[in-house]
Each structure stands twice: as C-alpha cells, then as structure tokens.
C-alpha positions in Angstrom: 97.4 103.6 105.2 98.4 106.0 107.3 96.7 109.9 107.8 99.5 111.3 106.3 99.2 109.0 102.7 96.3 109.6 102.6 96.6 113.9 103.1 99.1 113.8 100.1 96.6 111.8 98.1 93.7 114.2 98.8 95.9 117.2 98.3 96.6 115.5 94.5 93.0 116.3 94.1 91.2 119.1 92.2 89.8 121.7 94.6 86.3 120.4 94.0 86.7 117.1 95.0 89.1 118.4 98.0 86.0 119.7 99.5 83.5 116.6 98.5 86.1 114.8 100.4 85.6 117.0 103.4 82.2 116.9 103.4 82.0 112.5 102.8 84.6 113.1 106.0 82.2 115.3 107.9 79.9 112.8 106.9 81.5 109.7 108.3 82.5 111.5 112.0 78.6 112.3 111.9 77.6 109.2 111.1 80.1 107.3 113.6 79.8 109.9 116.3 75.7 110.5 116.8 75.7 109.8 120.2 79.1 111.3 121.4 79.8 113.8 118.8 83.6 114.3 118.0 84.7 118.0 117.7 83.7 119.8 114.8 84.9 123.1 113.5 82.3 125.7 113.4 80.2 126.1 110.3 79.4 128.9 108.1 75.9 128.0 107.6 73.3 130.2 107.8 70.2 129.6 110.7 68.0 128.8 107.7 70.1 126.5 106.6 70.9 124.7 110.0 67.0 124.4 110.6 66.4 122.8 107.4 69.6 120.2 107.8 67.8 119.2 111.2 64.1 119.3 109.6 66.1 116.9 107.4 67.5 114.6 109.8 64.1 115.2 111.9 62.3 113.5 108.9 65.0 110.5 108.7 64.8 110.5 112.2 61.3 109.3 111.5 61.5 107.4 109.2 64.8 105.7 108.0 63.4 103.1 105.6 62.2 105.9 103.2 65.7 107.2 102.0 68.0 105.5 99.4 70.8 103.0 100.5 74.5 103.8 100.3 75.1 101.9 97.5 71.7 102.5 95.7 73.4 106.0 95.8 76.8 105.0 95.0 75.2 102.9 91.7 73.1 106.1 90.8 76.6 108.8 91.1 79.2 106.4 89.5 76.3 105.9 86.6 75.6 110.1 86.4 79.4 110.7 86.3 80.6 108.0 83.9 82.9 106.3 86.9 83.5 102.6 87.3 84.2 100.4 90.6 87.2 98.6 89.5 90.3 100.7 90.8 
C-alpha cells in the first residue's frame, strides 16, 4: 500500500483517531529510530512535560521487563473499546 492509500484512508477518519494515528506514527519512527532519530517536527509540550516523558523512558530504560507487552496492551484496548481482530 502505498503512502498516498493510506493518507486517504486516515483522512476517512474522525479527528480523534486522526491524531491517535499520529501519535502510534510518532510512536513507530521513535521506536525504529532510537539510535539515529528521523526528523521530527517540533513539539508543543511544555518543559514539565518533556522531563516527565524522559523520567518515563529513564524508568523503562531501567527496567524494560516491568512494562506490558504490545499485545498485552492491544488485548486490554480492543477489550475496553468493544473492537474485534478480525478485519
């Protein structure tokens, strides 16, 4: 699929989930990029909130085994929101 089908899709989206797809998108060039960052646009966040994202990570950082697995996750939200896999 190319970037373009998948722009139209997203822009078929509520607002809401327009931006949970930005941040899952955020989320995946962080994820992918740790060691040589791609270019991110500058955020609006505030210091406080910066320095507790990074005593966040600091804590993962630290120790990785104590947070929940993707899918653990995945599970929990499709449960909370009354979604199912098949597609």
């Amino acid at each position: 699929m190319s970037t373009v089908q998948i722009a139209k899709k997203i822009e078929l989206l509520p607002e809401m989930l327009q931006a949970q797809v930005a941040d899952f998108v955020e989320f995946l060039l962080n994820r992918h990029f740790k060691n040589n960052p791609a270019p991110m646009e500058d955020s609006n966040l505030s210091a406080e909130q910066k320095a507790k994202l990074d005593s966040r990570y600091q804590e993962y950082m630290e120790s990785p085994e104590s947070v929940e697995s993707m899918e653990a996750l995945k599970t929990r939200l499709m449960q909370k929101y009354g979604l199912s896999t098949a597609g």
